[in-house]
C-alpha angles and dihedrals in degrees: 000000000000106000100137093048087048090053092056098034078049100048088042094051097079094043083064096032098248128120120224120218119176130198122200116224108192087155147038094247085053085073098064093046090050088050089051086043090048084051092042099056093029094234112198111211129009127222104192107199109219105280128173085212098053089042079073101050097036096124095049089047090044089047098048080040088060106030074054098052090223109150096231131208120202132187086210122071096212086063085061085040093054086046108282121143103247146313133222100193147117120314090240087191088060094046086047094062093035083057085046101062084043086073091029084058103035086047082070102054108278115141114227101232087057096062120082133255119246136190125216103274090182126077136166143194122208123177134192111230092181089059090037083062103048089050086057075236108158104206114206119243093235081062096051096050085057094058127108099190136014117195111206 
């Protein structure tokens, strides 16, 4: 669901030395034939692009993720909340009330084509430093001075 977002993620990784493989998940017993293919091929690291199917499944991904011993990256803070190691995604809270004044808007009359389109223009990144650790993961300090939150 994601194909523009892979190809840049693909056309960045050599630039950094790393190799992208995606794997495409259209199911929930994808999951568990993503998680045989991540052993298989002894991928290193994850970056779960926001996803409503693997919301569902975000324990059992933070928790292959840990017992791994992969470091995770999610686009979705209840991934970070469940155990997994940080997000960099969309404030959802903030997109909520933006939504909010769009009915309110369109309830008194607006039509929607009228309003303007916005994009997300808050962003946070929240980390888990009990996961970090068990990991043996060293987060730098410049890391740490970006971030908005830090579960412990």
């Amino acid at each position: 669901s994601h194909p523009q977002q892979l190809r840049d993620l693909q056309a960045a990784a050599p630039t950094l030395g790393m190799a992208i493989h995606g794997l495409e998940i259209r199911q929930a017993s994808d999951i568990d034939k993503a998680f045989g293919t991540i052993a298989k091929e002894r991928i290193e690291a994850l970056l779960l692009l926001g996803d409503v199917l693997l919301s569902i499944h975000q324990r059992k991904i933070a928790e292959f993720a840990l017992n791994k011993r992969l470091p995770a990256m999610y686009t979705i803070r209840a991934f970070v909340d469940a155990g997994g190691l940080i997000t960099y995604g969309t404030h959802f809270p903030d997109m909520w009330r933006r939504a909010a004044t769009y009915v309110d808007k369109i309830l008194k009359g607006a039509k929607p084509a009228d309003l303007p389109i916005e994009q997300a223009s808050r962003f946070e990144l929240i980390l888990n430093l009990k996961t970090a650790k068990a990991l043996g993961l060293t987060i730098p300090p410049a890391v740490l001075l970006r971030v908005d939150q830090a579960i412990e």
